[in-house]
gemmi code that builds the backbone of each chain (N, CA, C; Angstrom):
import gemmi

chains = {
    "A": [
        ("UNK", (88.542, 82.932, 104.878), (88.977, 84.320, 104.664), (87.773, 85.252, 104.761)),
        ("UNK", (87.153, 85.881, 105.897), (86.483, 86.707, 106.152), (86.823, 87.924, 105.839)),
        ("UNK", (87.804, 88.433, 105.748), (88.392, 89.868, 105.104), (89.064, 90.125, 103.908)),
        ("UNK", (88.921, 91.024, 103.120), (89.771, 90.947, 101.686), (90.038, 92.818, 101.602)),
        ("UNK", (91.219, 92.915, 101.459), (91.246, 94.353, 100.957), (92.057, 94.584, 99.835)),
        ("UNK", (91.625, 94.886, 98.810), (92.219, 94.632, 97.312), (91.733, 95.850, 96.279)),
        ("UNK", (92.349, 96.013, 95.422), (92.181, 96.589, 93.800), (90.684, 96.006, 93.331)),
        ("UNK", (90.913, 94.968, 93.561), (89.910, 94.241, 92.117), (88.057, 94.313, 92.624)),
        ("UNK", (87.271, 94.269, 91.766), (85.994, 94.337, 91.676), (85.601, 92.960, 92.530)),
        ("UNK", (84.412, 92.831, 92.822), (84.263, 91.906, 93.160), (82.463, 90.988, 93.040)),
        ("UNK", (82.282, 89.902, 92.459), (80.868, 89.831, 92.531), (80.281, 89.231, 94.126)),
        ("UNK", (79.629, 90.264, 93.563), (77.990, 90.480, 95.056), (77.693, 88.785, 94.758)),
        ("UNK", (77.065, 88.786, 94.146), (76.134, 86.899, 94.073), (76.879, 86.155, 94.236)),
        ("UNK", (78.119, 85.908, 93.473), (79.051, 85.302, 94.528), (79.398, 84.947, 96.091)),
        ("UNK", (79.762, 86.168, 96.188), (79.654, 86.624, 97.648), (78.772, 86.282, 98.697)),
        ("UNK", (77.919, 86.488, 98.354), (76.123, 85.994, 99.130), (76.014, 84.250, 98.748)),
        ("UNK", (75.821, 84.102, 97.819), (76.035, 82.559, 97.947), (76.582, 82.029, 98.783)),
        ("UNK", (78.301, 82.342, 98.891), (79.161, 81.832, 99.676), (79.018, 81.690, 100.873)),
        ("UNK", (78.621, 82.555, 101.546), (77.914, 82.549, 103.223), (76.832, 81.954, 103.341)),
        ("UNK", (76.305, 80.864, 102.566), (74.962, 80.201, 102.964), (76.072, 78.733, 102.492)),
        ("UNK", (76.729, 79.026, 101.372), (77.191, 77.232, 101.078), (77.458, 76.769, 101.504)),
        ("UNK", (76.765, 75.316, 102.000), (76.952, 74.272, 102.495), (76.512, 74.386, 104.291)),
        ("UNK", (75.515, 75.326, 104.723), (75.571, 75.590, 105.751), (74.026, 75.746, 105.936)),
        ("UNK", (73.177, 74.217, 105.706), (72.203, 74.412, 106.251), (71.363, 75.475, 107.338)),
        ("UNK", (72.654, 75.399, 108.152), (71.752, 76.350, 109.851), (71.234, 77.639, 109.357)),
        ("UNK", (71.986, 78.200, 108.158), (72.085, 79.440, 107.827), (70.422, 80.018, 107.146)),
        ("UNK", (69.252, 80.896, 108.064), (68.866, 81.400, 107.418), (68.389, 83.009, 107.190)),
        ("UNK", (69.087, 83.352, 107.025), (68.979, 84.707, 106.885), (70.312, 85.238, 106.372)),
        ("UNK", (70.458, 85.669, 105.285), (72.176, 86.240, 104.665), (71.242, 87.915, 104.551)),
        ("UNK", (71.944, 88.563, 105.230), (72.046, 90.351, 104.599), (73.647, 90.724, 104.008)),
        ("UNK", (72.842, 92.088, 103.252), (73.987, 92.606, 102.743), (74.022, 93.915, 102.409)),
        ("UNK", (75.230, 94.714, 102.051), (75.640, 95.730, 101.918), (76.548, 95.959, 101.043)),
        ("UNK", (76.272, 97.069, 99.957), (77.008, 97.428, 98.883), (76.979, 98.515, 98.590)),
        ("UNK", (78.267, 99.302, 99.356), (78.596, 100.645, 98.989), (79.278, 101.230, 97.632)),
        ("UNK", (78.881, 102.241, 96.838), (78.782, 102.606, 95.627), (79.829, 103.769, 95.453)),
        ("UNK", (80.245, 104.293, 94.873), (80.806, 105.660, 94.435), (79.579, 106.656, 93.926)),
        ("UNK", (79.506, 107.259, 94.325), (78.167, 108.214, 93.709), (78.917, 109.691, 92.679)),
        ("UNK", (77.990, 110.107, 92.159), (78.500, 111.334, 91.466), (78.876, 112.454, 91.329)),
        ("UNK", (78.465, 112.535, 92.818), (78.285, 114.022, 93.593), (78.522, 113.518, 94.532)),
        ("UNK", (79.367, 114.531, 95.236), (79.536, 114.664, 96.766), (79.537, 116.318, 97.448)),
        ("UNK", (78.867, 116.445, 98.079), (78.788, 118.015, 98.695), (78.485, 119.059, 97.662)),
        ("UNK", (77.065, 118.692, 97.091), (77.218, 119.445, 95.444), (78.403, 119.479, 94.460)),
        ("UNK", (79.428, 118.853, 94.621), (80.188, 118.982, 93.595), (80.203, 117.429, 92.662)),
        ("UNK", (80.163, 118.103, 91.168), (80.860, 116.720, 90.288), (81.645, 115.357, 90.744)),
        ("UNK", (81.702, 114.848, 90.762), (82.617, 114.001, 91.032), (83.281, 112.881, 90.311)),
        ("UNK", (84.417, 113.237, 89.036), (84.840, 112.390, 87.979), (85.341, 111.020, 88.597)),
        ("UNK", (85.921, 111.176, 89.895), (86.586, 109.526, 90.764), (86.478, 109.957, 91.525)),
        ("UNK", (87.363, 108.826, 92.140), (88.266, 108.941, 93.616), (89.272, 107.899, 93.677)),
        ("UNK", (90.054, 108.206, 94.543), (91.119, 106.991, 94.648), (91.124, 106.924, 96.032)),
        ("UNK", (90.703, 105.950, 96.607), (90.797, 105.438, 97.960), (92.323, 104.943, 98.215)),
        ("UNK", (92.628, 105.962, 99.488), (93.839, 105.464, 100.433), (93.414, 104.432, 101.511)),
        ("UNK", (94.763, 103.755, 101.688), (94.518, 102.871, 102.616), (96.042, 102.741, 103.736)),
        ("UNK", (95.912, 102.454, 104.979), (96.900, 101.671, 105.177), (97.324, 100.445, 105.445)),
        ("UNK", (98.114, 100.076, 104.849), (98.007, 98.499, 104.565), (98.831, 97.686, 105.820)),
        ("UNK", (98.114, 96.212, 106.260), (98.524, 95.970, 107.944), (97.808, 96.606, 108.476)),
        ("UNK", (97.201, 97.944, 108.780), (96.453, 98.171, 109.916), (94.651, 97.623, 109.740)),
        ("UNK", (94.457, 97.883, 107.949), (93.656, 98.043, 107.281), (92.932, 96.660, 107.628)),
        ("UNK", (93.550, 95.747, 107.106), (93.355, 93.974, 107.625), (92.792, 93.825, 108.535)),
        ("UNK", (93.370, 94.027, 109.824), (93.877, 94.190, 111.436), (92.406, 94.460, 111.733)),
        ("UNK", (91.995, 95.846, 111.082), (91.043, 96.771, 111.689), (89.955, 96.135, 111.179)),
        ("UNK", (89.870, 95.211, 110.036), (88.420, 94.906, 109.589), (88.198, 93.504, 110.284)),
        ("UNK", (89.904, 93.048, 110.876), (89.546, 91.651, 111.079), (88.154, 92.276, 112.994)),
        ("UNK", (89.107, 93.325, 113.571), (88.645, 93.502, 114.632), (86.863, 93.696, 114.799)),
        ("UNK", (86.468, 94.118, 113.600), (85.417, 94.807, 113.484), (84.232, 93.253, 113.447)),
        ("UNK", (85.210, 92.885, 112.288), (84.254, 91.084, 112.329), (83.998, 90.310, 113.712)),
        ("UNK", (85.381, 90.426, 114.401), (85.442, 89.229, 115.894), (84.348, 90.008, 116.693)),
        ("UNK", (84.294, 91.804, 116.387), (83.611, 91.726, 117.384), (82.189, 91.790, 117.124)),
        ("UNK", (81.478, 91.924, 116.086), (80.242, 91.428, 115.409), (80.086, 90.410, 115.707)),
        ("UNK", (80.873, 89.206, 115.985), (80.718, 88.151, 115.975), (80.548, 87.637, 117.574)),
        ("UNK", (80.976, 88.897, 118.044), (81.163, 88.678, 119.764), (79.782, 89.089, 119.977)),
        ("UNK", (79.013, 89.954, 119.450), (78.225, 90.723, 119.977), (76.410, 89.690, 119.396)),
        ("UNK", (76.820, 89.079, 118.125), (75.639, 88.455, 117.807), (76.035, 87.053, 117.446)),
        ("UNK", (74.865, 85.734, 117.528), (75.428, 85.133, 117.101), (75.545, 84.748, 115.475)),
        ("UNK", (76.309, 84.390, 114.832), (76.278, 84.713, 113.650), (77.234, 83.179, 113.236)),
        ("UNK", (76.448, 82.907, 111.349), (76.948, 81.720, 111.250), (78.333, 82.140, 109.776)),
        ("UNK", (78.685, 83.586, 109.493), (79.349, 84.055, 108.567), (79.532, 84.880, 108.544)),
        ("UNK", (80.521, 85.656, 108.434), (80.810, 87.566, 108.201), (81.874, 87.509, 106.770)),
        ("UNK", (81.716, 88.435, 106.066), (82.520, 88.646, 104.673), (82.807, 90.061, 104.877)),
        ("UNK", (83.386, 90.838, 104.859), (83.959, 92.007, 104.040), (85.033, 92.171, 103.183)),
        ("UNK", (84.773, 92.791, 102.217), (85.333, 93.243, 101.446), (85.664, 94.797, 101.144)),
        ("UNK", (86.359, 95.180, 100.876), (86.835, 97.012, 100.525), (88.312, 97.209, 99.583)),
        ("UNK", (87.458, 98.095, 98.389), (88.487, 98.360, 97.634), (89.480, 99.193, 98.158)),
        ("UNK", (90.804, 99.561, 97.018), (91.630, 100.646, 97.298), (92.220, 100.998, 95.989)),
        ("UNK", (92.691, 102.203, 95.440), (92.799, 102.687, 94.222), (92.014, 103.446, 94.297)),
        ("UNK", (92.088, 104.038, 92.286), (91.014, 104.353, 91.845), (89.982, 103.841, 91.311)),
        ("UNK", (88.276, 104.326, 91.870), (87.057, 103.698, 91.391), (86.408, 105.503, 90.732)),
        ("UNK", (85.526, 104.832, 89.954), (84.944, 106.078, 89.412), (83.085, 105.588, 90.015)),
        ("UNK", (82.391, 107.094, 89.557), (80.975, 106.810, 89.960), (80.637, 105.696, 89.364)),
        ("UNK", (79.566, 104.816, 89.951), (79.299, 103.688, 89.804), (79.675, 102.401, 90.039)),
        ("UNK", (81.292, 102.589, 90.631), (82.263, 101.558, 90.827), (81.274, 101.345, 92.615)),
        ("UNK", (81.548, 99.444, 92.997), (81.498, 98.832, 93.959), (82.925, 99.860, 95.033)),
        ("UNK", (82.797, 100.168, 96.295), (84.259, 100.408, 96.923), (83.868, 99.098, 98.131)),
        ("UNK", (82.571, 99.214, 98.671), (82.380, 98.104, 99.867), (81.405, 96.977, 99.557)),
        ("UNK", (81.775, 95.900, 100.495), (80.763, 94.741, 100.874), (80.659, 94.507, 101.965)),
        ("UNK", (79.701, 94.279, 102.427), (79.476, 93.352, 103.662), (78.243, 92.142, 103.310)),
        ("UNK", (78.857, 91.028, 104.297), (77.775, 90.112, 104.155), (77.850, 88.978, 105.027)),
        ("UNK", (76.787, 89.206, 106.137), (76.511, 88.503, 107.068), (75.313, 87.632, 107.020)),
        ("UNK", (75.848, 85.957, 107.910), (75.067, 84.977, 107.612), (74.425, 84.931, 109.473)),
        ("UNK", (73.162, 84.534, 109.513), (72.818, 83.925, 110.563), (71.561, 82.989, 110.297)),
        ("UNK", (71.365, 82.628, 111.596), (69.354, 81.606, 111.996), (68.669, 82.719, 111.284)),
        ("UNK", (68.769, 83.457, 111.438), (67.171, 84.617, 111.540), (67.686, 86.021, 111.481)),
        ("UNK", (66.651, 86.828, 110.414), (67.327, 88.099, 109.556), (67.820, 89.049, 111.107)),
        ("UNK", (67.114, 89.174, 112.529), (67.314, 90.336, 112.816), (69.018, 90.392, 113.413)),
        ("UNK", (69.931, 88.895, 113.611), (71.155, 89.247, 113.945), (71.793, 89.772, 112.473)),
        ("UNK", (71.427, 89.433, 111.335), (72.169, 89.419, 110.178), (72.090, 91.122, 110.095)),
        ("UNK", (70.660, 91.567, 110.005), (70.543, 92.748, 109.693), (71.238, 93.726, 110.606)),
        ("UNK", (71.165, 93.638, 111.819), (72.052, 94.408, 112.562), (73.595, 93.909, 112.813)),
        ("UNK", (74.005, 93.279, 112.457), (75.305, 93.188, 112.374), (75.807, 93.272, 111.511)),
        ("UNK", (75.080, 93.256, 109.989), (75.728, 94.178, 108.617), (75.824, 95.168, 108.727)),
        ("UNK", (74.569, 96.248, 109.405), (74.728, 97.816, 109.686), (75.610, 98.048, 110.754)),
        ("UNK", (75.980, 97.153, 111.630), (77.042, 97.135, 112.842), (78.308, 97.578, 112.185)),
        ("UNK", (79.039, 96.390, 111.201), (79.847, 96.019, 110.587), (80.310, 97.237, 109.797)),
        ("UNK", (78.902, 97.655, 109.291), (79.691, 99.056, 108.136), (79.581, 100.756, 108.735)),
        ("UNK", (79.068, 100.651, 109.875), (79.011, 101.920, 110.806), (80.654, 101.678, 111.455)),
        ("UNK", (80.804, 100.485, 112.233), (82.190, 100.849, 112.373), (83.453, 100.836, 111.586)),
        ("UNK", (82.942, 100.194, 110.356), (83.891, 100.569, 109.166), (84.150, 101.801, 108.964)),
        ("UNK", (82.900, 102.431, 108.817), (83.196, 103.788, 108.637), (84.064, 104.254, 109.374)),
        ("UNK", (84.274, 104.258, 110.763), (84.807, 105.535, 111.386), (86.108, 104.848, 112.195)),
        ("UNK", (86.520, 103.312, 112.080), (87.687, 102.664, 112.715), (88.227, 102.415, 111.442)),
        ("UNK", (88.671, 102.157, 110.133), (89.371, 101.187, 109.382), (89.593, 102.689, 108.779)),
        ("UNK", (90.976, 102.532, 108.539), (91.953, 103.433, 107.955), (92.036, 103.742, 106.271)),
        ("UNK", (91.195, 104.010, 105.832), (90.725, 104.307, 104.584), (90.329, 105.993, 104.182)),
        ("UNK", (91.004, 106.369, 103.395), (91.020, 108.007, 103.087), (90.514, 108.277, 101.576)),
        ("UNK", (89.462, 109.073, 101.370), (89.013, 109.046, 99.837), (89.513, 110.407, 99.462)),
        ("UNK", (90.276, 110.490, 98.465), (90.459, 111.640, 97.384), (89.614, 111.726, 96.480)),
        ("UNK", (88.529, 113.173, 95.973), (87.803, 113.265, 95.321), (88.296, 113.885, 94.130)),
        ("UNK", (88.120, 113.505, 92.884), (88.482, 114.564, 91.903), (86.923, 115.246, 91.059)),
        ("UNK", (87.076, 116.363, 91.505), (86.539, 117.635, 90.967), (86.560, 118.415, 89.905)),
        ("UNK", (85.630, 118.941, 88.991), (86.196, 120.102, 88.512), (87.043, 121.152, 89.231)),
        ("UNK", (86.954, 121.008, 90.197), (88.001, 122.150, 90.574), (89.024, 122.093, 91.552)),
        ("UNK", (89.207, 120.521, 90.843), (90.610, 119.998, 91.555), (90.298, 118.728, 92.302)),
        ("UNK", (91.109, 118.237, 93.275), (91.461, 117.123, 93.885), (91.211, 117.247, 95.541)),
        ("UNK", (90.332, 116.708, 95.970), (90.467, 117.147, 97.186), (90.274, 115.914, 98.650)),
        ("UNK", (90.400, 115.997, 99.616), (90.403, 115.005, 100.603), (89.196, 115.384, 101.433)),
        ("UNK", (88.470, 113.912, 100.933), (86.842, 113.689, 102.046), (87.138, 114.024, 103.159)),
        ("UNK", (86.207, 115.201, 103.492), (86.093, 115.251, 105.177), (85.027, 113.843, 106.021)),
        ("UNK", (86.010, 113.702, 106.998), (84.887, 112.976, 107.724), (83.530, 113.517, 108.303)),
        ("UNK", (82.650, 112.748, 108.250), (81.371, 113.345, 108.881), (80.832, 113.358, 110.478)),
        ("UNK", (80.215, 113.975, 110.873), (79.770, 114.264, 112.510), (78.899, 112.622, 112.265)),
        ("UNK", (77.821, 112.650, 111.529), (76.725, 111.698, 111.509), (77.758, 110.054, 111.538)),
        ("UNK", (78.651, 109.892, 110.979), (79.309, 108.605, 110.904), (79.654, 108.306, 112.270)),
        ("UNK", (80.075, 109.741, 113.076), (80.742, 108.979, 114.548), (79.352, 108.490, 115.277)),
        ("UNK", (78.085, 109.906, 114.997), (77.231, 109.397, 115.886), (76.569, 107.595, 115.482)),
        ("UNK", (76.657, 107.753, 114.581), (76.339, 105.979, 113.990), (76.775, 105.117, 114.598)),
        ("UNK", (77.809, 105.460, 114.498), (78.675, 104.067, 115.061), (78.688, 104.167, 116.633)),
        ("UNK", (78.254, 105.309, 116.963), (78.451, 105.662, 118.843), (77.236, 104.967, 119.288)),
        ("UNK", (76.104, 104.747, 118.284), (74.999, 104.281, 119.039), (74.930, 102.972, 119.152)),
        ("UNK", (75.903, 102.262, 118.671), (76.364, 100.648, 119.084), (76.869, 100.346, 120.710)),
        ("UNK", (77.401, 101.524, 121.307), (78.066, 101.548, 122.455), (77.079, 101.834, 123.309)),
        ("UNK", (75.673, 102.567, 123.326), (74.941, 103.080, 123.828), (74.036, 101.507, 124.176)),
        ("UNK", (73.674, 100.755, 123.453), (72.770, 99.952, 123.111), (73.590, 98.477, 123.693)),
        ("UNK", (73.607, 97.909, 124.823), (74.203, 97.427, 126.163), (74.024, 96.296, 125.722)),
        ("UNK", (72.639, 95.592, 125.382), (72.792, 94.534, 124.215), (72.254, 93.723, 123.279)),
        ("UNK", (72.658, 92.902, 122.918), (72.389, 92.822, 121.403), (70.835, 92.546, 121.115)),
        ("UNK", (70.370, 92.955, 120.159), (69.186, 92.967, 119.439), (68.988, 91.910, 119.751)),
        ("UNK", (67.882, 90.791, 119.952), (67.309, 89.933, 119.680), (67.318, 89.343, 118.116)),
        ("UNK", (67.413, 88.362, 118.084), (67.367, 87.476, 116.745), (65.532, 87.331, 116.041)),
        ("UNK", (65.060, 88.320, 116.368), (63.813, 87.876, 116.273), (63.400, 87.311, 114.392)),
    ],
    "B": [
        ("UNK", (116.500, 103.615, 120.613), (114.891, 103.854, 121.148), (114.279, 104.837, 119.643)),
        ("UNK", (114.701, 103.904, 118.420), (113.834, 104.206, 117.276), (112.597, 104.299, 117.262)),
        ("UNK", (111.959, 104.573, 116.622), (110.281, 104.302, 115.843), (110.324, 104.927, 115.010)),
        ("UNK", (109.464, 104.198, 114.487), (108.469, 104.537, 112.701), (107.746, 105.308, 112.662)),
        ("UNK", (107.135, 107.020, 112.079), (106.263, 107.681, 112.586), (105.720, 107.335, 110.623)),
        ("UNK", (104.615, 106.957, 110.610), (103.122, 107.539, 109.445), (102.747, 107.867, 109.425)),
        ("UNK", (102.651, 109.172, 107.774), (101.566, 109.988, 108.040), (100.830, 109.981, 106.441)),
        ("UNK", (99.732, 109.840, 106.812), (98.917, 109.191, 105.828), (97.611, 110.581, 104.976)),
        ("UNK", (97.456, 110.467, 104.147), (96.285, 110.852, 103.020), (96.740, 112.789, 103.738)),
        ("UNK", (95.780, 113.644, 103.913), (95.869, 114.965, 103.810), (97.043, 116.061, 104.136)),
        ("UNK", (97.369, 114.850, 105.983), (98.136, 115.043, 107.069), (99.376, 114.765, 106.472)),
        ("UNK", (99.872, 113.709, 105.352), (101.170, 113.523, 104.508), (101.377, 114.463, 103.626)),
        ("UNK", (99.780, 114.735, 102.797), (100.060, 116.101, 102.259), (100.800, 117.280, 102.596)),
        ("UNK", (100.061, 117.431, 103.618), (100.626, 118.683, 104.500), (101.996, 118.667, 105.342)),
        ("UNK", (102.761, 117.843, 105.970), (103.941, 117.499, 106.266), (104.554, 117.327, 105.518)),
        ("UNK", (104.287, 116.556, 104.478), (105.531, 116.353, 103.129), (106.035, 115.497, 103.070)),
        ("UNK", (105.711, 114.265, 104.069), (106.709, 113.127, 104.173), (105.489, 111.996, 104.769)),
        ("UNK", (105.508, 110.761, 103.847), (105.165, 109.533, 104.660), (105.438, 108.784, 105.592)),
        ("UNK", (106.504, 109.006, 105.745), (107.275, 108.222, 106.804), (108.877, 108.758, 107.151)),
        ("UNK", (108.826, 108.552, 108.526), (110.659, 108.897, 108.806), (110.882, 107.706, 110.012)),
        ("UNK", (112.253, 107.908, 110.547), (112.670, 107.199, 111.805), (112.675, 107.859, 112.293)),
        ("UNK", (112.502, 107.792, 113.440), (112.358, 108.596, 114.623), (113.065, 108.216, 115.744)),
        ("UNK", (114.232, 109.323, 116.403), (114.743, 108.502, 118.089), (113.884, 109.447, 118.877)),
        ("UNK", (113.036, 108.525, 119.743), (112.924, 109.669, 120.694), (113.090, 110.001, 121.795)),
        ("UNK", (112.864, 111.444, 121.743), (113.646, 112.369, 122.976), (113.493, 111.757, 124.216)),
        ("UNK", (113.967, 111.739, 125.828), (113.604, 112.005, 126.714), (112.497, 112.692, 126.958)),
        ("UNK", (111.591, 112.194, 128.011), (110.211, 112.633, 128.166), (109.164, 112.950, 127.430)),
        ("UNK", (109.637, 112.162, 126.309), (108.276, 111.744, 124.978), (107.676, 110.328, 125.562)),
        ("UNK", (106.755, 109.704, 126.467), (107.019, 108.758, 126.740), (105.339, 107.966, 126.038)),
        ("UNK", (104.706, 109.104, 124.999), (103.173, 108.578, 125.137), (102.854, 109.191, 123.936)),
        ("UNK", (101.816, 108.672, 123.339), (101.494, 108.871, 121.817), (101.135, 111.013, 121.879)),
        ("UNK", (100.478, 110.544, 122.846), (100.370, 112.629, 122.748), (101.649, 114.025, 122.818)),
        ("UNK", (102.432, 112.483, 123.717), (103.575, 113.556, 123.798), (104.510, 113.361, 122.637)),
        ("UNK", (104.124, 112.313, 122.047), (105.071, 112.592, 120.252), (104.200, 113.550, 119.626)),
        ("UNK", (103.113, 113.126, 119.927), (102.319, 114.232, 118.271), (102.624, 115.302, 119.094)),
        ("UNK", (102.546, 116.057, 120.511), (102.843, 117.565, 120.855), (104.414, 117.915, 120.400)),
        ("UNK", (105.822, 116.815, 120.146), (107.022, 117.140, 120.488), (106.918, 117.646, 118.857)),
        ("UNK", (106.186, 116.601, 117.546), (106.419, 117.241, 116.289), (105.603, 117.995, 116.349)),
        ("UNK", (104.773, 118.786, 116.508), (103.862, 119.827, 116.383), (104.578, 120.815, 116.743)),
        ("UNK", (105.778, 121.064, 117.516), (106.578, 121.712, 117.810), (107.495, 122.225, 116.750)),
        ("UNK", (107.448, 121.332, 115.480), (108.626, 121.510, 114.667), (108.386, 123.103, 113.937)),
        ("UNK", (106.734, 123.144, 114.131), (106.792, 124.357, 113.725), (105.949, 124.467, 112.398)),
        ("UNK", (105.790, 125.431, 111.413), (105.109, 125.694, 109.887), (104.271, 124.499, 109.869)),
        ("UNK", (104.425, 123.879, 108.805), (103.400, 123.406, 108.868), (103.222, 121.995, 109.691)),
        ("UNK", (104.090, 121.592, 110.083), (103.870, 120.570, 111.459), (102.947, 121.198, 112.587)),
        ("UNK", (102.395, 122.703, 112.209), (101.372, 122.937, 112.862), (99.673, 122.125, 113.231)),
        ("UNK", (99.711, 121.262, 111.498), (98.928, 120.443, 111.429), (98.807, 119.167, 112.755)),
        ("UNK", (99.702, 119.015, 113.708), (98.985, 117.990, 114.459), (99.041, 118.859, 116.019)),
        ("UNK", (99.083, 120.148, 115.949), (98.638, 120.787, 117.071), (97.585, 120.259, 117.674)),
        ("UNK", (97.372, 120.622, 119.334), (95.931, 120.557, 120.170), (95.336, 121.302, 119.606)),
        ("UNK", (94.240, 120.205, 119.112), (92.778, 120.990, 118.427), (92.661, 120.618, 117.175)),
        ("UNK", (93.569, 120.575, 116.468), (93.467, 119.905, 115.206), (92.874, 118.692, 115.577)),
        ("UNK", (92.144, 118.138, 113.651), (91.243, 116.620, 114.261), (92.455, 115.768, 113.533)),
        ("UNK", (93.316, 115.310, 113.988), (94.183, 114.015, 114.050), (93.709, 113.256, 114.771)),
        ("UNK", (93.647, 111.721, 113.701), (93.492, 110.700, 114.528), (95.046, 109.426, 114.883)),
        ("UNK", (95.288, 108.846, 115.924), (96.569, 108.413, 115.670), (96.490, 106.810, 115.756)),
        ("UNK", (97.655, 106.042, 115.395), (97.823, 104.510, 115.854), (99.008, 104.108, 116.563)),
        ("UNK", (98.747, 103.190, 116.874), (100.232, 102.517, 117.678), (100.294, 100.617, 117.015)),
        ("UNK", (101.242, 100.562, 116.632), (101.110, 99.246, 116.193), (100.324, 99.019, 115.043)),
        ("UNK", (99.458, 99.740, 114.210), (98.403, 99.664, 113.222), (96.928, 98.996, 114.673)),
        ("UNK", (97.178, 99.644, 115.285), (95.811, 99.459, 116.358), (95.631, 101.146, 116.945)),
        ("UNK", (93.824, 101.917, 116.647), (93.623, 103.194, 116.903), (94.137, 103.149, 118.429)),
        ("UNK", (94.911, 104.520, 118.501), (95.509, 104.745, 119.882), (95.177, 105.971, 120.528)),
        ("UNK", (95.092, 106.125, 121.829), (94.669, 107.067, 122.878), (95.699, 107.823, 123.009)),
        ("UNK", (95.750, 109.432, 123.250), (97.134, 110.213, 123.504), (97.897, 109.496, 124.587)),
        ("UNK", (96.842, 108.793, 125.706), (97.900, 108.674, 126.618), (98.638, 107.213, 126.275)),
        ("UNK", (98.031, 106.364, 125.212), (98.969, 105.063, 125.085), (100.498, 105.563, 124.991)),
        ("UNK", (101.484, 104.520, 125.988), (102.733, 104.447, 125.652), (103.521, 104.448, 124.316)),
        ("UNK", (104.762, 104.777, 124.130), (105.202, 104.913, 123.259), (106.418, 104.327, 123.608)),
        ("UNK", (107.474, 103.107, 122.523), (108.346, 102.813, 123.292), (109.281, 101.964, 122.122)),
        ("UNK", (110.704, 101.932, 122.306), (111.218, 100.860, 121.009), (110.388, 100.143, 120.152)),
        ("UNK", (110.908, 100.465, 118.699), (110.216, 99.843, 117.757), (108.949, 99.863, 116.969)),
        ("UNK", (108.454, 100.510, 118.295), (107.112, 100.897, 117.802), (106.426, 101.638, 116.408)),
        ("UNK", (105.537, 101.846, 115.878), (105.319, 101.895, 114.424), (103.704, 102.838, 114.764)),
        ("UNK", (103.980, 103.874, 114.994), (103.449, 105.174, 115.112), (102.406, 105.899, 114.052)),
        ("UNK", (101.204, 105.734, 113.879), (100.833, 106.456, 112.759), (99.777, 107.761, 113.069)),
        ("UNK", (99.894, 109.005, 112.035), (98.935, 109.745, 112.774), (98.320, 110.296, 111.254)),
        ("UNK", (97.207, 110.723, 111.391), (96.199, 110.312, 109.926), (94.960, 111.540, 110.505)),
        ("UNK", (94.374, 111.914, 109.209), (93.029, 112.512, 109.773), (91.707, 111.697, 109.699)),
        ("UNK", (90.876, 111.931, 110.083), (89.673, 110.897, 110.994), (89.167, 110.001, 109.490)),
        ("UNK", (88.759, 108.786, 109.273), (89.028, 107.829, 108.178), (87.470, 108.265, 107.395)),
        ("UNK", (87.628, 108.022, 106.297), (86.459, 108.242, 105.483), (86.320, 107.303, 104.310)),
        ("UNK", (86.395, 106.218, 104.980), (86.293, 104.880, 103.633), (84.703, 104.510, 103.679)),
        ("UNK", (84.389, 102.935, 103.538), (82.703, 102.551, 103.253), (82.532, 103.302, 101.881)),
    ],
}
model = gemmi.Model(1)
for chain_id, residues in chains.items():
    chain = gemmi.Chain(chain_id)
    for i, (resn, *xyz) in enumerate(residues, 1):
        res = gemmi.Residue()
        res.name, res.seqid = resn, gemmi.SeqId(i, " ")
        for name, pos in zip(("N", "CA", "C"), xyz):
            atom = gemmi.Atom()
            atom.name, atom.element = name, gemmi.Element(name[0])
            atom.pos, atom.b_iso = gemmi.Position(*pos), 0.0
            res.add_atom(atom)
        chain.add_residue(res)
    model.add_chain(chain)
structure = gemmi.Structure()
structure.add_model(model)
structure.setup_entities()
């Protein structure tokens, strides 16, 4: 089970363990752990409740893995992403990729969560002092993830 | 010649409805020409006008205006995703 999209918290060390167990070849595990922060756009920020749609949501993270997996070689991919409400400080993402050698791991975790960002169907509601409002998407997320398409191919494992 | 149209997080806000059935018309034959035929409905179905940033799906897979549209199909149109 390379993908999980759920309510519940989840442990990181766990997680990272798991993509090395029992898998000698494996050396290099990276990772990624996106946070709820307190502020967003100068404003407070008491939560959020992450939307999702569910079936596409799966679908879209499974796509994101095969093709990480197409693009480097790699001996593990994990993601994880909440849905509900999380407040500041709450876990919402994971990623965690296993390979030989850090430089496929490292670029295919930042692969993995650049196109998370801007393909997987996930909508954050912020609550504010001054109300409730819906995250705009950002210019910088598309260019992120656009510079995967630019870059013909894959990094070296160095 | 049903389908499922979704509309998800701001874009549901603003329409008022998550989901309906849908028959559609003659010469709707492509994801752009559904989101132009409801954009037509008028007030605030103004929200998936040309130019607005809607993003759409076909099948729960991101879709191009010009992908087909056709029985059964399961239609979603959403504004641009902001999860991670």
């Amino acid at each position: 089970m390379s993908v999980s999209v759920q309510q519940a918290d989840f442990d990181v060390g766990a997680e990272i363990a798991a993509l090395s167990q029992g898998r000698p070849e494996v050396g290099a595990v990276a990772s990624f752990v996106g946070l709820v922060r307190d502020v967003s756009a100068g404003a407070e920020v008491a939560a959020m409740t992450l939307e999702h749609y569910p079936g596409m949501t799966e679908r879209s993270l499974e796509d994101i893995v095969g093709e990480a997996r197409r693009r480097w070689q790699l001996d593990g991919v994990r993601v994880i992403h909440r849905y509900g409400r999380l407040e500041p400080g709450d876990r919402i993402v994971f990623v965690g990729v296993a390979g030989a050698h850090r430089g496929e791991a490292f670029a295919a975790c930042e692969f993995v969560m650049d196109y998370l960002k801007t393909r997987a169907p996930f909508w954050k509601l912020e609550e504010t002092p001054e109300g409730a409002h819906w995250v705009d998407a950002r210019d910088s997320d598309d260019s992120a993830a656009a510079r995967w398409d630019t870059e013909s191919e894959p990094r070296p494992g160095d | 010649m049903n389908i499922k149209i979704l509309y998800f997080a701001s874009l549901r806000d603003t329409v008022g409805r998550a989901e309906e059935s849908f028959v559609l018309p003659s010469g709707v034959a492509t994801v752009g020409d559904l989101r132009a035929f409801l954009a037509e409905r008028g007030d605030k179905w103004d929200a998936l006008a040309e130019g607005r940033n809607v993003r759409a799906a076909r099948n729960q897979r991101m879709a191009n205006p010009t992908d087909p549209v056709g029985p059964g199909d399961e239609i979603a149109f959403f504004p641009p995703v902001t999860g991670g």
